[in-house]
ZAKE-217186 format. One record per residue (C-alpha): residue in three letters; residue number from 1; x negated, y, z. Coordinates in Angstrom, 1 decimal. Each point is the difference from the previous one (the first is absolute). Last residue first. Layout:
<rs>
+------+-----+--------+--------+--------+
: rest :  nr :   east :  north :     up :
+------+-----+--------+--------+--------+
:  ALA : NUM :      X :      Y :      Z :
...
+------+-----+--------+--------+--------+
</rs>
This chain:
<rs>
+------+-----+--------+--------+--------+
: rest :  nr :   east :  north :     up :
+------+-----+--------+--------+--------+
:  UNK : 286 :   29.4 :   -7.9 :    2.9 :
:  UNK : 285 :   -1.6 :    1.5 :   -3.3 :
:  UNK : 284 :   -2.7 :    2.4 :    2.0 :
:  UNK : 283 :   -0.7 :   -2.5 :    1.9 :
:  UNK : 282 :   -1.4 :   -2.6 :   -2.0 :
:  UNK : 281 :   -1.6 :    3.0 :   -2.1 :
:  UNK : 280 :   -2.1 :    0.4 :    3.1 :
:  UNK : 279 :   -0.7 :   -3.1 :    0.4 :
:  UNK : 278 :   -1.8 :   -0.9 :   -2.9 :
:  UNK : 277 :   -1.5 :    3.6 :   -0.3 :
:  UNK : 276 :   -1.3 :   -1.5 :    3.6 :
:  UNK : 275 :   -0.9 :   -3.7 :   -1.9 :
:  UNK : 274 :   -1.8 :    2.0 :   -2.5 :
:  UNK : 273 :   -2.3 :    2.1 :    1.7 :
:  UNK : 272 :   -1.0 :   -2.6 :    2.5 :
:  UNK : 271 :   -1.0 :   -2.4 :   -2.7 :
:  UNK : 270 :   -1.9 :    2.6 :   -2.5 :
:  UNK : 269 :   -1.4 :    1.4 :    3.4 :
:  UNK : 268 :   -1.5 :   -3.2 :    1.0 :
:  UNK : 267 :   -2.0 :   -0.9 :   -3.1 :
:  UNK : 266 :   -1.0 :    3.6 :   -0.5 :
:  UNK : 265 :   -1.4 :   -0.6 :    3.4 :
:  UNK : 264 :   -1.5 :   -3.1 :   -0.8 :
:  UNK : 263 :   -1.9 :    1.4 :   -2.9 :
:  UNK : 262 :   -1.3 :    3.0 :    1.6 :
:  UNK : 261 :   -1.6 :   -2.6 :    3.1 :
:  UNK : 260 :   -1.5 :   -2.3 :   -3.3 :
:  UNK : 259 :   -1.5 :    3.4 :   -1.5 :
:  UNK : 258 :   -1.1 :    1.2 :    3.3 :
:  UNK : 257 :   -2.0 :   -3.6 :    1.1 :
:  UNK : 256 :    0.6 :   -3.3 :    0.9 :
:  UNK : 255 :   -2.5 :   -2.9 :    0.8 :
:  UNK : 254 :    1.0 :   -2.9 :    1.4 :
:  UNK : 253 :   -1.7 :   -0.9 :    3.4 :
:  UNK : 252 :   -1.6 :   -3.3 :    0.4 :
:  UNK : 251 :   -0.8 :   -1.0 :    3.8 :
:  UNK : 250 :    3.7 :    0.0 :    1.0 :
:  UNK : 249 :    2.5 :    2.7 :    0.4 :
:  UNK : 248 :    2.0 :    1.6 :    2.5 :
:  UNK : 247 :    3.6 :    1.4 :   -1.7 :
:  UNK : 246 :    1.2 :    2.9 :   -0.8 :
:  UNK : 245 :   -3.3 :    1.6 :   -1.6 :
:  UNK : 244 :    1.2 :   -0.6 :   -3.6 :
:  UNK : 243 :   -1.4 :   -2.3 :   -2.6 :
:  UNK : 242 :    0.8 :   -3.3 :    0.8 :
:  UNK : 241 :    3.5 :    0.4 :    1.9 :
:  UNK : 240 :    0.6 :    3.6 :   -1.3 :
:  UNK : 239 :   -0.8 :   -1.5 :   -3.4 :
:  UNK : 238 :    3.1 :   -2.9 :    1.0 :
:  UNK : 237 :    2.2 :    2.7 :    0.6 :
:  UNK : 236 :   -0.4 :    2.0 :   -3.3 :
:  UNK : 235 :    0.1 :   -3.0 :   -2.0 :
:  UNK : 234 :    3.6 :   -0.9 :    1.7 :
:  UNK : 233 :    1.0 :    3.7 :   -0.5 :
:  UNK : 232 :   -1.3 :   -0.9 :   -3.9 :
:  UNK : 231 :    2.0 :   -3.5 :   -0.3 :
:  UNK : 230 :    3.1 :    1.6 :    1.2 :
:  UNK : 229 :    0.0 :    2.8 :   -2.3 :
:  UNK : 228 :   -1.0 :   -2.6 :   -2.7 :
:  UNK : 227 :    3.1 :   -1.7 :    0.3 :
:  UNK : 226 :    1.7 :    3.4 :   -0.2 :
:  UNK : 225 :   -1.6 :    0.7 :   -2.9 :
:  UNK : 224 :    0.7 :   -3.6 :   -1.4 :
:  UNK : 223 :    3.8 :    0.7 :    0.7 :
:  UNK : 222 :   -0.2 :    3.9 :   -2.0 :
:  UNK : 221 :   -1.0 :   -3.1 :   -2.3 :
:  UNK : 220 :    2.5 :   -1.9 :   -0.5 :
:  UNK : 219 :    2.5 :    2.6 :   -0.5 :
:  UNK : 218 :    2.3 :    1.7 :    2.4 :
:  UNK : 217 :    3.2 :    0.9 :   -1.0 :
:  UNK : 216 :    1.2 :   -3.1 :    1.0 :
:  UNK : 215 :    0.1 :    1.0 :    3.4 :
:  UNK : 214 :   -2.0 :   -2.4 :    2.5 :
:  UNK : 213 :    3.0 :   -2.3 :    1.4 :
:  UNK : 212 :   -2.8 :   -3.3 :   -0.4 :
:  UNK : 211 :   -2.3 :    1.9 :    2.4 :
:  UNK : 210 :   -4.1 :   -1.5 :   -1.2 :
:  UNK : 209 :   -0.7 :    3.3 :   -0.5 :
:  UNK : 208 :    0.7 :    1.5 :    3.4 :
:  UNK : 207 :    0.7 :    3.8 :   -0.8 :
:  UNK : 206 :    3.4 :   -0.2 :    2.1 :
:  UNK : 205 :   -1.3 :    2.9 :    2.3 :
:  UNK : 204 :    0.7 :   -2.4 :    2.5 :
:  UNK : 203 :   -1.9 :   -3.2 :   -1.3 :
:  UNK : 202 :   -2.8 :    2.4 :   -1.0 :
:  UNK : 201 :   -0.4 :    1.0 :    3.6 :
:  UNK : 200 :    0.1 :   -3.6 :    1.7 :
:  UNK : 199 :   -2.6 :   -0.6 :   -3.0 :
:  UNK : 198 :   -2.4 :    3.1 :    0.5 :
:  UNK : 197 :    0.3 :   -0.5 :    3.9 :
:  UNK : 196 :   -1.3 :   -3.8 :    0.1 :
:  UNK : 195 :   -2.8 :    0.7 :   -3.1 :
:  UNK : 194 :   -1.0 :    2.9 :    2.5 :
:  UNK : 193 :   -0.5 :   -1.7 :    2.9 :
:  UNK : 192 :    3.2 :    0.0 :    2.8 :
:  UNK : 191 :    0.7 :   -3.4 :   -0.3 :
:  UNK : 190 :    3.3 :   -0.7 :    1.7 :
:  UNK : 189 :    1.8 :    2.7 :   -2.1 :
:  UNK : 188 :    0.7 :    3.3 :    1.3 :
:  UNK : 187 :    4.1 :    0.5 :    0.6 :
:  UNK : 186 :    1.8 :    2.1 :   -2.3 :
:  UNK : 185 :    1.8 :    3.4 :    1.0 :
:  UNK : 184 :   -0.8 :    1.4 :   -3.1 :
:  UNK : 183 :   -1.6 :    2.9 :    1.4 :
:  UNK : 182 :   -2.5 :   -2.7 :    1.8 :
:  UNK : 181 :   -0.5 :   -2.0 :   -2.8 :
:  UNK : 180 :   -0.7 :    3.0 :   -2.4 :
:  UNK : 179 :   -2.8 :    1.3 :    2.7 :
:  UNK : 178 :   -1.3 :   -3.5 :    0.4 :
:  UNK : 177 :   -0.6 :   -0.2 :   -3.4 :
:  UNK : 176 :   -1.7 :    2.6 :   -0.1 :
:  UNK : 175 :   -1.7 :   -0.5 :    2.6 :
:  UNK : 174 :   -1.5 :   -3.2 :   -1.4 :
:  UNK : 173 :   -0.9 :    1.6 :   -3.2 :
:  UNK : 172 :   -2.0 :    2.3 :    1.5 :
:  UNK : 171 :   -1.9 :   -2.3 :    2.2 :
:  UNK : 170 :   -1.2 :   -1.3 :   -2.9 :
:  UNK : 169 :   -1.9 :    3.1 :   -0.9 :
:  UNK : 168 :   -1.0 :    0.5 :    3.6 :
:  UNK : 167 :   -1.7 :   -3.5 :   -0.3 :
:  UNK : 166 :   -1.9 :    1.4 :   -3.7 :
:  UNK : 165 :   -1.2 :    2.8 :    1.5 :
:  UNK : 164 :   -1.5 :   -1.0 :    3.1 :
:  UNK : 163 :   -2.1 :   -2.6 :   -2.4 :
:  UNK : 162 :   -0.5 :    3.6 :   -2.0 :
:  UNK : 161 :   -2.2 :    1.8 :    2.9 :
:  UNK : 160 :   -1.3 :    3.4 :   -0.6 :
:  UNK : 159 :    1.7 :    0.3 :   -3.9 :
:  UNK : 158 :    3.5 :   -1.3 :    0.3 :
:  UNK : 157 :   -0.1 :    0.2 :    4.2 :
:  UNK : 156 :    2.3 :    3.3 :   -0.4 :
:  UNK : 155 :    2.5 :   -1.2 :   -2.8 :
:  UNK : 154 :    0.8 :   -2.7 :    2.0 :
:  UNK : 153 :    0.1 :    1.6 :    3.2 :
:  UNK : 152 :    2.7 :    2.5 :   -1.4 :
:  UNK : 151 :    1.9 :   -2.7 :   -1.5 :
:  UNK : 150 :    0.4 :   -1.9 :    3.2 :
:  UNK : 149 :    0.8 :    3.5 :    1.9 :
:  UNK : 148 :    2.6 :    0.8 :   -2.6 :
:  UNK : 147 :    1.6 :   -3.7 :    0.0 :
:  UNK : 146 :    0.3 :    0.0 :    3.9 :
:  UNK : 145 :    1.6 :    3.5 :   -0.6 :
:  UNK : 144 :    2.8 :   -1.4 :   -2.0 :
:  UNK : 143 :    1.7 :    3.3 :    0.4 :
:  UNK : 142 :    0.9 :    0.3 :   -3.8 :
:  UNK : 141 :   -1.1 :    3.2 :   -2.1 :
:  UNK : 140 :   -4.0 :   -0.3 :    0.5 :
:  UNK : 139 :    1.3 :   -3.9 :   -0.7 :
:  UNK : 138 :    1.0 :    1.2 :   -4.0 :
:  UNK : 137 :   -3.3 :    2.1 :   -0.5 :
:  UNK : 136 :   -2.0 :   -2.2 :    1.4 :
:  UNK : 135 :    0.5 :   -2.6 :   -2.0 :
:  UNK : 134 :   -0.1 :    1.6 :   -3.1 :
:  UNK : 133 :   -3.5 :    1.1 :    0.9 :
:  UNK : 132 :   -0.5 :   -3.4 :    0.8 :
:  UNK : 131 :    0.9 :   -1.5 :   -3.5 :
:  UNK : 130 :   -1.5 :    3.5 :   -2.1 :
:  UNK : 129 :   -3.6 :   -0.5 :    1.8 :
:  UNK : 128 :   -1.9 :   -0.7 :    2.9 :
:  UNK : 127 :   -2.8 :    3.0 :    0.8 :
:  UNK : 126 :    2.3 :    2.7 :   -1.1 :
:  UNK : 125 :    2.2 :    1.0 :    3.3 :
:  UNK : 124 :   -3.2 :    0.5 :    2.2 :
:  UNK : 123 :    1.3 :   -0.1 :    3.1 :
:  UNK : 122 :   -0.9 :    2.3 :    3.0 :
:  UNK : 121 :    0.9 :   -0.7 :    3.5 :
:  UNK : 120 :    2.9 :    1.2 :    1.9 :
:  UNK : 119 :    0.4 :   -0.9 :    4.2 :
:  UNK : 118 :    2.9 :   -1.6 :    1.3 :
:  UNK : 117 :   -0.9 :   -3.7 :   -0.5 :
:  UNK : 116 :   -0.6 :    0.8 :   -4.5 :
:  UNK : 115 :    1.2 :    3.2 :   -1.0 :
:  UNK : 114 :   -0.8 :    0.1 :   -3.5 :
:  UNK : 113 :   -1.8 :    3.6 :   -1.9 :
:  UNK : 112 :   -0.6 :   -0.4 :   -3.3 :
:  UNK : 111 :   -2.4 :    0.0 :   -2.6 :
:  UNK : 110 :   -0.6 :    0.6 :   -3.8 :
:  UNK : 109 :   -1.0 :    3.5 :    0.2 :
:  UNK : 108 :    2.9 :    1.1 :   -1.6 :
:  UNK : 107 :    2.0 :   -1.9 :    3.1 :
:  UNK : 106 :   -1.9 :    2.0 :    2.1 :
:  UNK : 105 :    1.6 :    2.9 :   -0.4 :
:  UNK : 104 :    3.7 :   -0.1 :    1.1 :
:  UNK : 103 :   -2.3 :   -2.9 :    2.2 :
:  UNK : 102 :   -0.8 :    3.2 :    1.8 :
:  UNK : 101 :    3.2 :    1.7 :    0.7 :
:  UNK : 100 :    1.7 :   -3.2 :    1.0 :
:  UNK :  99 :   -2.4 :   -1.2 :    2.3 :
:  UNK :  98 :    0.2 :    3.9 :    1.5 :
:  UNK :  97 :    3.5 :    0.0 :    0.0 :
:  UNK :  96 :    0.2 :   -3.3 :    2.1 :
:  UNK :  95 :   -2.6 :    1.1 :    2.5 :
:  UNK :  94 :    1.9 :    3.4 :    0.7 :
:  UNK :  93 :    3.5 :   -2.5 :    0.5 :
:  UNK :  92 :   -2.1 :   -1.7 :    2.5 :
:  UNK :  91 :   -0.8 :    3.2 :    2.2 :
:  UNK :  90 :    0.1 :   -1.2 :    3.5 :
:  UNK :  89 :   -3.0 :   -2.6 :   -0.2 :
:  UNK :  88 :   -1.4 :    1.8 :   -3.3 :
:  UNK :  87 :   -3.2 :   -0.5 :    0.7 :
:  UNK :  86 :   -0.4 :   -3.4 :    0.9 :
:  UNK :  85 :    1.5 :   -0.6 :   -3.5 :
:  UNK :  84 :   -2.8 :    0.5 :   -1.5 :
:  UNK :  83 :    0.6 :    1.2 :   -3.4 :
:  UNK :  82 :   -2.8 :    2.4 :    0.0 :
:  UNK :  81 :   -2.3 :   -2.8 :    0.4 :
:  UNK :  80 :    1.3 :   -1.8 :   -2.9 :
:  UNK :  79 :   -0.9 :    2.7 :   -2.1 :
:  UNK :  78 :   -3.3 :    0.6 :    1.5 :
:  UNK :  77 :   -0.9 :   -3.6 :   -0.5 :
:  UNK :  76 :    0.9 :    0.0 :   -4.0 :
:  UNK :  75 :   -1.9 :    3.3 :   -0.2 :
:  UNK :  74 :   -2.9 :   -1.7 :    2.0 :
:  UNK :  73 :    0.5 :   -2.6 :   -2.9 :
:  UNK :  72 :   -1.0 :    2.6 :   -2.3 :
:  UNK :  71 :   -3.7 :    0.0 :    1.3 :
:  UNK :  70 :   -2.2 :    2.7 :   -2.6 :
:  UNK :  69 :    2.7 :    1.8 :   -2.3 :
:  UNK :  68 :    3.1 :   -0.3 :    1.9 :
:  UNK :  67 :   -2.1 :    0.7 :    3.4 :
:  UNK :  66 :   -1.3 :    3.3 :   -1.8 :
:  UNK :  65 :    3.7 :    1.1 :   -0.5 :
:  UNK :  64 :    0.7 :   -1.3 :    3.5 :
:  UNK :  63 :   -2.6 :    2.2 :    2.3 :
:  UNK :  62 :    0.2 :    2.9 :   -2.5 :
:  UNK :  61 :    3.6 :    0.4 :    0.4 :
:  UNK :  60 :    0.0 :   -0.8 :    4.0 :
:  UNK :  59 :   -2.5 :    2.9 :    0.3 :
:  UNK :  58 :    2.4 :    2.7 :   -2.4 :
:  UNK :  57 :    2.9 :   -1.0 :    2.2 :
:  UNK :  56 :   -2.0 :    0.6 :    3.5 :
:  UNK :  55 :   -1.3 :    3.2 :   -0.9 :
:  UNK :  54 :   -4.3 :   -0.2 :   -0.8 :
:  UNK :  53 :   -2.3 :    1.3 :    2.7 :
:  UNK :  52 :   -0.7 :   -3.7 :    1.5 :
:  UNK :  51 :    2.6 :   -2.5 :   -1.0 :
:  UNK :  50 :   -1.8 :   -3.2 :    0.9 :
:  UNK :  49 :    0.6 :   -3.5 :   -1.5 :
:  UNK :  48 :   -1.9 :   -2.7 :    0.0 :
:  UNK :  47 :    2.2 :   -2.6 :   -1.0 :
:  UNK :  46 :    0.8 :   -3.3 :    2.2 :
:  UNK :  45 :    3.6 :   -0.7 :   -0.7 :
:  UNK :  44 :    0.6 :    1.3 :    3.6 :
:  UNK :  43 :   -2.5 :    2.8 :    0.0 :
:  UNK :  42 :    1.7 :    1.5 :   -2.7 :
:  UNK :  41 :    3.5 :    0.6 :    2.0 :
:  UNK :  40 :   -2.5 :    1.5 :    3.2 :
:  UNK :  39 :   -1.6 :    2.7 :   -2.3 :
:  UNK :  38 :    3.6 :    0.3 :   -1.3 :
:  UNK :  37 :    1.3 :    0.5 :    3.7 :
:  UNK :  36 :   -3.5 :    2.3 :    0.9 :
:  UNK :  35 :    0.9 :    2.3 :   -2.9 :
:  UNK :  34 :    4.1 :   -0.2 :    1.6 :
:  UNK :  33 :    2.8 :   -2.2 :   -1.7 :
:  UNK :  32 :    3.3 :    1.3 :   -1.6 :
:  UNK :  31 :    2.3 :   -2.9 :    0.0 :
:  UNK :  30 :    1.3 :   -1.0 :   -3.5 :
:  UNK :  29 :    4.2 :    0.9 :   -0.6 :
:  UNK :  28 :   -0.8 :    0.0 :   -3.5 :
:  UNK :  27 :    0.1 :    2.4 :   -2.7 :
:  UNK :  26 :   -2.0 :    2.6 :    2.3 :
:  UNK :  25 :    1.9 :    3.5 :   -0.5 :
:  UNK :  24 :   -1.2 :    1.2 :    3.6 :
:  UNK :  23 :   -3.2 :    1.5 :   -1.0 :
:  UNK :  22 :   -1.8 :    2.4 :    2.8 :
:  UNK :  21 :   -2.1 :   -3.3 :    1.7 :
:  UNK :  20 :   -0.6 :   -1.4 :   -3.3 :
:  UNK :  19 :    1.0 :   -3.5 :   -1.2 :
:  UNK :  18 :    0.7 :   -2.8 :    2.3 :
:  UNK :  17 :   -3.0 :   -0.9 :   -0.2 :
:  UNK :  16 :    0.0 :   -4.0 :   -1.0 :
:  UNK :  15 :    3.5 :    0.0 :   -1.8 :
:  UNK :  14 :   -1.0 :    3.0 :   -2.2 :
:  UNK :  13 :   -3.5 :   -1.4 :   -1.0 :
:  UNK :  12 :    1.4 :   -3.1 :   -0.7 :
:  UNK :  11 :    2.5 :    2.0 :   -2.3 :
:  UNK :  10 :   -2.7 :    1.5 :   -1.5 :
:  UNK :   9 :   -1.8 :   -3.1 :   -0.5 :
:  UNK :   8 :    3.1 :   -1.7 :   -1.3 :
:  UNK :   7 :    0.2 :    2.7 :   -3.1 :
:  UNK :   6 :   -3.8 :    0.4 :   -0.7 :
:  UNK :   5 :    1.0 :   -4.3 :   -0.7 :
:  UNK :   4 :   -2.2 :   -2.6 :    1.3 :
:  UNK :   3 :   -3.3 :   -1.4 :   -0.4 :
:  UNK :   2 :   -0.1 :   -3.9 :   -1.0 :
:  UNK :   1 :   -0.5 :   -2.8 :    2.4 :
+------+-----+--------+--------+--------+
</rs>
């Protein structure tokens, strides 16, 4: 993980203390926290961290700016720590600023902050590419949050555990497709894989390219892209099935790895991305 900004670890610094006792200008609505508080804060992330004759704000500076240099993932752990929402039981809308404040920032860094099961956890928003990134730009405006939390543990398990990856990457496509069914009003089909929900989709979003009423304004081979739409979520599927960590397995594992987990995730967002802007456009001309 690379170091981050001056800029987010003075703003870390301003969520973690509070800022001074005599300042009352803090940008964000942060909770001002006592020597033995931040002592207490560090402990939790497991840094040593003792204030001794130094102010508070000066301590905490030193304490991060040598974390960025020598254990930058403590920075990642801080950040998410501070986002707890434990601590903001009857202060939500204090929580909300603060996520926005710092990801203001982060997003320079090349991260992000998700809320994934009511707490946030950091996301590195360059690890996949120009397809997901796309991706998530256009469901981080929808509320398919079944799609956001599949996409978040894809992107998550890429490097530490790419089998993960590749099954949350077809996941993906099939709530997505659920999503469209279910604001269309459309029933699931009987088999609820993904070649099953990428058809009964397709055959509503009138993208079915063996439909004899396609428009004639579209060529042959817009009609072997969509072909090959299907064949790819049907790939996709059928790695999760050999590849992924969906299933049990028998005595010969197949070997996957980052580059194979990137791949199907690209895979998955090219689909996804496409049958939403799909959709979207569908409804926008009703």
């Amino acid at each position: 993980m690379g170091n981050f900004s001056p800029q987010t670890i003075e703003a870390l610094e301003i969520t973690i203390t509070g800022g001074s006792f005599s300042d009352s200008t803090s940008p964000v609505p942060s909770k001002y926290r006592a020597g033995w508080e931040l002592e207490q804060f560090f402990r939790g992330i497991e840094v040593s961290f003792q204030i001794d004759k130094r102010s508070r704000v000066s301590a905490v500076r030193e304490c991060l700016e040598d974390l960025n240099i020598s254990n930058p993932t403590k920075i990642k752990e801080a950040i998410q720590a501070i986002c707890d929402p434990r601590e903001y039981l009857d202060e939500e809308d204090d929580l909300r600023e603060i996520v926005v404040y710092l990801n203001k920032r982060l997003k320079f860094d090349g991260f992000e902050l998700w809320e994934e099961g009511g707490f946030y956890r950091l996301v590195s928003t360059n690890i996949v590419g120009a397809p997901a990134n796309a991706l998530q730009a256009t469901i981080n405006l929808t509320d398919y949050d079944s799609v956001k939390t599949d996409f978040e543990r894809a992107v998550n398990a890429i490097e530490k555990d790419p089998e993960d990856a590749i099954t949350a990457a077809c996941s993906i496509v099939e709530s997505i497709c659920k999503c469209i069914l279910d604001q269309m009003k459309k029933p699931y089909p009987k088999k609820q894989d993904i070649k099953g929900l990428v058809a009964e989709v397709g055959k509503h979003l009138h993208l079915s390219p063996a439909r004899s009423d396609l428009p004639s304004e579209i060529p042959g081979d817009i009609k072997q892209i969509l072909s090959g739409l299907i064949n790819v979520s049907s790939g996709i599927g059928a790695l999760r099935t050999h590849g992924g960590d969906a299933h049990g397995r028998g005595r010969k594992k197949v070997p996957v790895d980052t580059r194979i987990a990137r791949l199907a995730i690209h895979a998955a967002s090219t689909v996804s991305l496409f049958y939403i802007e799909t959709w979207n456009r569908m409804r926008e001309n009703a």
